[in-house]
N, C-alpha and C positions, 0 to 999 in steps of 0.2 A: 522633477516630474513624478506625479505620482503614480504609482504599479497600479497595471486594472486588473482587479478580478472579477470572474464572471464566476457566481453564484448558481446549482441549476437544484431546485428542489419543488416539490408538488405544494409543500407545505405553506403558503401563505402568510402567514402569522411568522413560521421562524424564517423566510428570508427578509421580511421587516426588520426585525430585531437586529437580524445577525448583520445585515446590511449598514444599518443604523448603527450597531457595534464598529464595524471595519471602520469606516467611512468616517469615523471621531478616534480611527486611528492613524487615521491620514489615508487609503487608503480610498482608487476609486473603483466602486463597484457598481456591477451592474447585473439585475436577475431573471432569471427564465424558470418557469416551472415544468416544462419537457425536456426530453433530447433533441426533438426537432427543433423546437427553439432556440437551443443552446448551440445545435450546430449553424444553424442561419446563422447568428450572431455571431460564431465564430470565424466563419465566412466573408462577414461585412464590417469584421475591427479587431482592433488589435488586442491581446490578454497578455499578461505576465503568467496568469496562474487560474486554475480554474477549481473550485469544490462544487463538489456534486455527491450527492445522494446515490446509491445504489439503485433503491428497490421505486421506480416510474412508471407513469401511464405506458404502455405501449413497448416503445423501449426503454433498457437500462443504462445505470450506470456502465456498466460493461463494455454493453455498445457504443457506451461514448466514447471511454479511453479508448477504444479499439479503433476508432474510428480518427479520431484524435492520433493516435501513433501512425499509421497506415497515410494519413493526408501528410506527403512530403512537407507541406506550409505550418503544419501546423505541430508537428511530431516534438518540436522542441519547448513544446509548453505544460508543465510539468500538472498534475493531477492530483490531489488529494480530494481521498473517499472519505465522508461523514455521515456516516448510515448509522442505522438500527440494526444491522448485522452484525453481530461481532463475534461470531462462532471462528476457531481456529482455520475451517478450511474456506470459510468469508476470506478472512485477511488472507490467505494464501493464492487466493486468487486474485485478491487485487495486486499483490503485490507481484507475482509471477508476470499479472497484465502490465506492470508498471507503472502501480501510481508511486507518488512520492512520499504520502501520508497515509495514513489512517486513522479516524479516531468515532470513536460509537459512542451514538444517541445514548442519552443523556450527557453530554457535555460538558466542559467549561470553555464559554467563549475567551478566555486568558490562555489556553491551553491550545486552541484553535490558534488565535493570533503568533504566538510563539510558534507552532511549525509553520505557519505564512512563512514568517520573518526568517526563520531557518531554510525552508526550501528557496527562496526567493536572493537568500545570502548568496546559496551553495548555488544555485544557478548564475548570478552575477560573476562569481569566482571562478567558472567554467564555460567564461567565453559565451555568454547567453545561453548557450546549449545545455540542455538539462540531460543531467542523465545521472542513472540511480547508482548508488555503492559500488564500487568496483569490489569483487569478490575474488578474496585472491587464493588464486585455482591451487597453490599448493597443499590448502589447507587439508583436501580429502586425501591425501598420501599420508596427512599425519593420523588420520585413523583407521582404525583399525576395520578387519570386514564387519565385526560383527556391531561396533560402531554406527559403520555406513548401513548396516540392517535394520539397525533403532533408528541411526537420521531418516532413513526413507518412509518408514511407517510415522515419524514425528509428525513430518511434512506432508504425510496423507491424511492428517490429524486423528489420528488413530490415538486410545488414551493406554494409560501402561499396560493395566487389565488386557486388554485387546494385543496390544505389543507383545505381551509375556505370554499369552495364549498360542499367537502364531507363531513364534519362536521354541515354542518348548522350556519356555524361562519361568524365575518367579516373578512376581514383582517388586522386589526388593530387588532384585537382578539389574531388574529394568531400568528404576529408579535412581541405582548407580549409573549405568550407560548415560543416562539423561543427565546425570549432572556431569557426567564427564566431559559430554560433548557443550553442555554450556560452557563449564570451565574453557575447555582450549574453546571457544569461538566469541568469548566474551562476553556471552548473553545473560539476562541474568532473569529468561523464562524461555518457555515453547513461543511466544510469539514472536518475540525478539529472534529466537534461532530461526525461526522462520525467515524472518524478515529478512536474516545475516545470507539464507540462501536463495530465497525467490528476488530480489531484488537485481538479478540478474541472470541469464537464462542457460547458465553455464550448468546450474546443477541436475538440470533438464535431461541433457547430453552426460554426464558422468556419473550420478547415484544410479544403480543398477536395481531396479525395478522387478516385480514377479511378473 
């Protein structure tokens, strides 16, 4: 049987396309260009997976996943963002909110497809239940405070400039700490380390904050 996804964007023309993409991937979709529409339909059938645009008449993408996690029916249906946002503290909020993807306007529909297929594995493998990276909590004991100083302002998307300013650093300073904490977290940018900590809401409660 094949995975529904439900599609929610203003744009016209690209849920055509992208629909017509999916759907000669096997793949059955179905589109809305609001939130309210998307949650009606959410309402009245079933989804494997849902992509949605951020930036909506009225309300947003935001509002949807939020809305989506919080309805106990629906919480286990996993989220990827496809917007025109693509600014560091964008991705940090969707992912904090818990989508499962990201990937910013201008596109490749091949690229789209492959996180489908990824998110939609990783949820098969997890007992239908979607749920995002487990983040393993002993990792902030391996760094250092002043580490944990750079990671907080990384994750406030703050750029080295700004980092090394409020720290009393240089930015050559900086730009070591930054690669250090890629090194030990595996990442191989800011978005990614991002990614390695809002993807669950552990760092929320543990990076100590001003």
């Amino acid at each position: 049987m094949s995975n529904r996804i439900l599609l929610v964007d203003d744009d016209i023309s690209l849920l055509a396309s992208l629909s017509s993409y999916l759907s000669e991937a096997g793949f059955c979709v179905e589109t809305v260009n609001t939130v309210e529409n998307a949650i009606h339909s959410l309402n009245n059938h079933v989804y494997d997976l849902v992509v949605s645009d951020i930036v909506l008449p009225k309300r947003n993408g935001y509002n949807l996943i939020q809305y989506i996690h919080d309805n106990v029916c629906l919480q286990n249906v996993p989220v990827i963002f496809l917007t025109a946002k693509g600014m560091t503290n964008d991705r940090i909020v969707g992912y904090d909110l818990g989508c499962a993807g990201y990937l910013v306007k201008p596109f490749d529909p091949a690229e789209l497809l492959s996180m489908i297929r990824n998110v939609l594995f990783n949820r098969k493998n997890n007992n239908v239940t979607y749920k995002p990276q487990v983040f393993n909590v002993d990792l902030l004991a391996m760094l250092t405070p002043r580490e944990q100083d750079v990671l907080y302002r990384v994750l406030k998307g703050m750029t080295n400039k700004e980092i090394a300013a409020s720290l009393g650093l240089t930015v050559r300073n900086i730009e070591k700490y930054v690669s250090r904490l890629l090194s030990k977290t595996d990442t191989r940018n800011r978005t990614e380390l991002a990614q390695h900590f809002y993807r669950n809401r552990y760092v929320n409660n543990n990076i100590k904050g001003e």
